[in-house]
C-alpha positions in Angstrom: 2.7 -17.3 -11.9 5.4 -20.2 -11.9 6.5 -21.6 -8.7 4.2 -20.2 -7.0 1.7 -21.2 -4.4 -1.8 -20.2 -4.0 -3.0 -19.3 -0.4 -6.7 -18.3 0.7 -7.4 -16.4 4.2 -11.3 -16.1 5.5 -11.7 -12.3 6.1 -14.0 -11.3 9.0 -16.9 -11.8 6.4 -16.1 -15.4 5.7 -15.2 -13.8 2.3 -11.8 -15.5 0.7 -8.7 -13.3 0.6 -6.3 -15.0 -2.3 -2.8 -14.9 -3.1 0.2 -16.2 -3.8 3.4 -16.9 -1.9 7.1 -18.0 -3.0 8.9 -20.1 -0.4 12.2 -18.6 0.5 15.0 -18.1 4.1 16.4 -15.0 4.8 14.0 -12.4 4.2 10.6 -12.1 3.5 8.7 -9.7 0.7 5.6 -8.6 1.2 4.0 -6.8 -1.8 1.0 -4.6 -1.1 -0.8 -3.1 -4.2 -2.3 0.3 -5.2 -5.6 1.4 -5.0 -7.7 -1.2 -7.3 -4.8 -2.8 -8.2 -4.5 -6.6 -9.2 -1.3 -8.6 -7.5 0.1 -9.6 -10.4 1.8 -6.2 -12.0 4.8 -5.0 -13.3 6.1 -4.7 -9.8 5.1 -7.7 -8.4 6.9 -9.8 -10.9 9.5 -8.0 -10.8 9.9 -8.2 -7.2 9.0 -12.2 -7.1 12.0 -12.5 -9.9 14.4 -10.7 -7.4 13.6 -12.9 -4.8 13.5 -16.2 -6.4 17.2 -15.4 -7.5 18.2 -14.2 -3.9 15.8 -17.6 -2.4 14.0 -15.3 -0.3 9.8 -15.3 0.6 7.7 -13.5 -1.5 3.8 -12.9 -0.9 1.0 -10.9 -2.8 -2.7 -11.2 -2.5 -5.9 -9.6 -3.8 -8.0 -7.1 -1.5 -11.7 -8.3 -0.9 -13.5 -7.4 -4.0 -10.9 -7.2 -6.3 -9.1 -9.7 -9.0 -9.5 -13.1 -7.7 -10.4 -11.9 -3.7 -14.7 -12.6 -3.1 -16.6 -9.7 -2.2 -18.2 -6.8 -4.1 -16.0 -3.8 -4.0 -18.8 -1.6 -2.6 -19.0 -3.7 0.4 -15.6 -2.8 1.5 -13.8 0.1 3.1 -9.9 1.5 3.6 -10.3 -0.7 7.1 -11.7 -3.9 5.6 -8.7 -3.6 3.5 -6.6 -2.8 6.0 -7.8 -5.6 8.0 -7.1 -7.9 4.6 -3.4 -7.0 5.2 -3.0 -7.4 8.5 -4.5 -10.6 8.0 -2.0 -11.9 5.1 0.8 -10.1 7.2 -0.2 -12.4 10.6 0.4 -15.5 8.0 3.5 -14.5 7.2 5.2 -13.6 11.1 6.5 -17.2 11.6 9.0 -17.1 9.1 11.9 -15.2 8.4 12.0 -11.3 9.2 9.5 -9.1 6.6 10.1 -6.3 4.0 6.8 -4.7 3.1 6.7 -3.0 -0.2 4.3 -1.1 -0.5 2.6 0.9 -3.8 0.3 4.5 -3.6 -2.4 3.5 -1.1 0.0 0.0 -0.1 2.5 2.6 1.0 0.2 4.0 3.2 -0.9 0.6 4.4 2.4 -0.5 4.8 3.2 2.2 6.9 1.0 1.1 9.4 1.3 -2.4 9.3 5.2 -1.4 10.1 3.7 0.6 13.4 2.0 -2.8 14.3 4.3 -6.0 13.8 7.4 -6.1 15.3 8.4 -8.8 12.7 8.1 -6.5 10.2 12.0 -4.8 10.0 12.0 -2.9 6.8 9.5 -0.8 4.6 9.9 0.2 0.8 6.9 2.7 0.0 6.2 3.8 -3.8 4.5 7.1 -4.2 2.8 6.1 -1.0 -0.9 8.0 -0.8 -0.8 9.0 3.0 -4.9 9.7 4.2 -5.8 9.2 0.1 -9.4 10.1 0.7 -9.2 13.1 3.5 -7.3 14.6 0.4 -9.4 13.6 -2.0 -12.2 14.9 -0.3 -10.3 18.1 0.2 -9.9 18.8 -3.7 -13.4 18.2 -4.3 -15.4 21.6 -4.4 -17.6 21.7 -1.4 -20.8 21.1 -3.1 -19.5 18.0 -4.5 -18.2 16.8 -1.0 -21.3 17.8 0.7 -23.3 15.8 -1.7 -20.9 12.9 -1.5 -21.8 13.2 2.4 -25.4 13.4 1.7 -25.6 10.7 -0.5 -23.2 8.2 0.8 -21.7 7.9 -2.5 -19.5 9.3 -5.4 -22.3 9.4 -7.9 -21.0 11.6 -10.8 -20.9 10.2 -14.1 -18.0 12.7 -15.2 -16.2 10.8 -12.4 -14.2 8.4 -14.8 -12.3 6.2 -11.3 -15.1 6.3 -9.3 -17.9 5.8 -12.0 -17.2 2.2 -11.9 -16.1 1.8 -8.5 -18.1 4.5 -6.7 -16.3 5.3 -2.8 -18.8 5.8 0.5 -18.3 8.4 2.2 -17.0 6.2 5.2 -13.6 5.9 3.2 -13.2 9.6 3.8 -13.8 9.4 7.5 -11.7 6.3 8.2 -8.7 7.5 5.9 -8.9 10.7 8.3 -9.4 8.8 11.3 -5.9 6.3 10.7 -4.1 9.6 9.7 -4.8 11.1 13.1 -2.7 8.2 14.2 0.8 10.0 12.6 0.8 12.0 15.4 1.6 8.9 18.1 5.5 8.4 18.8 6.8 5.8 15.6 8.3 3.1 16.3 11.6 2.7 14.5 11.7 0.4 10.9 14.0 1.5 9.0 11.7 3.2 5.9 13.0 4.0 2.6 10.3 5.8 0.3 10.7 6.3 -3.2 8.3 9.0 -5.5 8.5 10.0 -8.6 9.0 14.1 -9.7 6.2 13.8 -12.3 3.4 12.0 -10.4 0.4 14.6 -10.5 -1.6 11.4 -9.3 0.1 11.5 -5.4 2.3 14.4 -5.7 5.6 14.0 -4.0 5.4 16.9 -1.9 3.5 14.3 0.2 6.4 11.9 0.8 8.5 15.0 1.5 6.2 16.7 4.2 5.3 13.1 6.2 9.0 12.5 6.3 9.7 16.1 8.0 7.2 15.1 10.0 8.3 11.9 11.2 12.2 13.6 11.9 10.3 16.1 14.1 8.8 13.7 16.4 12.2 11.8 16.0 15.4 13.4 14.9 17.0 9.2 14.9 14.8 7.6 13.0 16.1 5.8 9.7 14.0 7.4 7.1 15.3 8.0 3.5 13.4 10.1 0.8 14.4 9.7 -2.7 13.1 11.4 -6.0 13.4 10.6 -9.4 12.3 11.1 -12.5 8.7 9.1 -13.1 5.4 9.2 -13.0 2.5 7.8 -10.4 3.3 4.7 -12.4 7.2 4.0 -12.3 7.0 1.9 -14.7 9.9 3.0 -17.3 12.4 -0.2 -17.7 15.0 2.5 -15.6 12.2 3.3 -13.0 11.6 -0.5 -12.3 14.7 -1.0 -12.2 15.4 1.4 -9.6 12.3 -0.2 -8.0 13.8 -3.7 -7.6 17.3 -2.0 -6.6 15.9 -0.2 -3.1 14.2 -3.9 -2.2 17.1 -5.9 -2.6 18.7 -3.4 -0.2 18.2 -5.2 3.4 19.0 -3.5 6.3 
C-alpha cells in the first residue's frame, strides 16, 4: 500500500508478525481482521484512506500463519493470535491514544485488548464473533464434536472452511476459557458495535445479548448497538461507508 511502512514483531516463537503502519497525531487506528483474513481488505483501505485524510496513525498486520505473517496456520491457536495483537498493540502505546476496529473474530479480540490497555480509549467492533469456537462447537452434532475431541482435529472433507485450514480442538477450549472472562467487572471504553441484519455467518442476536450483558453488570457504561442492513461481509459501497463513518467518530 502507498505511504505506508512495513513493521515486523518476533512472536514468542521467534516467528515474524508483519504489518503495516501509517504515521499520524491525534489518534491512532488499529485494524484487527477476521478469522483468516489478510490486512489488506476492503476495510482496511478504507479505513487507512480515512485516516490519511484526518493525519491520524493507522496500523494492520498479519496473524502468524497467515498472508505475509511466518508460521503454519496449524501451529497456532485463538491465544497465539491473541498474543500476536497484544504484541502489535504494545508497539503502538507510545503514541497518540488508540481506536481498535475490530472485524468478526477482531471484534472479539478487540474487546479484550480494550479490557487490557489503558491506552486503548475507543472500540469499533464489526459483526464481532464473541467465543467463535464454544459456538461453533455447540452447532456441531455431538458425534461430530466428540470426534473433533478425539481426534484433535476438524477432519471432514464436507467441511469446505476448515478442509483447508483444519481447527484443534484447543481453539474450542481456549475460545471458552477467554469468554469465561465476560463475567469480570469491564472496564469502561467507550464501545460502539455495528452488525449487520442479514449475517447468518455471526448472527446479530450475539451483539444484542453481550451488550445486555455488559448494561447488567454496568447500567453507565458507553456501549452503542447498531443494526443495519448487510451481510457478515458489509461490504455494499453504503455498508462501508457506514463503516468508515462510526471510526471517524472519536470520543
Amino acid at each position: 500500500m502507498d505511504h505506508t511502512t512495513r513493521f515486523e514483531l518476533s512472536g514468542s516463537d521467534s516467528k515474524r508478525i508483519v504489518g503495516d503502519r501509517i504515521p499520524g497525531k491525534g489518534r491512532q487506528l488499529l485494524f484487527i481482521t477476521g478469522f483468516l483474513s489478510k490486512r489488506w481488505g476492503n476495510k482496511s483501505k478504507a479505513l487507512a484512506d480515512l485516516c490519511r485524510g484526518r493525519n491520524w496513525g493507522f496500523c494492520c498486520f498479519d496473524f502468524r500463519g497467515i498472508g505475509d505473517s511466518e508460521g503454519v496456520f496449524t501451529d497456532y491457536t485463538l491465544c497465539d493470535w491473541l498474543e500476536d495483537a497484544r504484541c502489535v498493540t504494545k508497539m503502538l502505546i507510545d503514541g497518540p491514544p488508540i481506536t481498535i476496529v475490530g472485524s468478526s473474530l477482531g471484534g472479539w479480540l478487540a474487546w479484550i485488548l480494550g479490557q487490557e490497555f489503558p491506552r486503548v480509549k475507543q472500540l469499533v467492533l464489526l459483526a464481532p464473533a464473541f467465543n467463535i469456537m464454544g459456538k461453533r462447537a455447540e452447532e456441531i452434532s455431538p458425534a461430530r464434536r466428540q470426534q473433533w475431541k478425539e481426534t484433535g482435529r476438524i477432519p471432514w472433507e464436507d467441511d469446505i472452511l476448515h478442509r483447508d485450514f483444519p481447527l484443534s480442538w484447543q481453539w474450542v477450549e481456549e475460545s471458552e476459557a477467554l469468554w469465561a472472562r465476560r463475567f469480570e467487572p469491564p472496564r469502561r471504553v467507550p464501545t460502539r458495535i455495528l452488525h449487520g441484519l442479514q449475517d447468518d455467518v455471526i448472527l446479530p442476536k450475539g451483539s444484542w445479548e453481550f451488550t445486555e450483558h455488559v448494561i447488567t453488570q454496568d447500567p453507565q457504561y458507553p456501549i452503542e448497538l447498531l443494526l443495519k442492513t448487510g451481510d457478515h461481509r458489509f461490504s455494499s459501497p453504503a455498508n462501508l461507508q457506514t463503516f468508515v463513518d462510526l471510526a471517524s467518530q472519536i470520543q
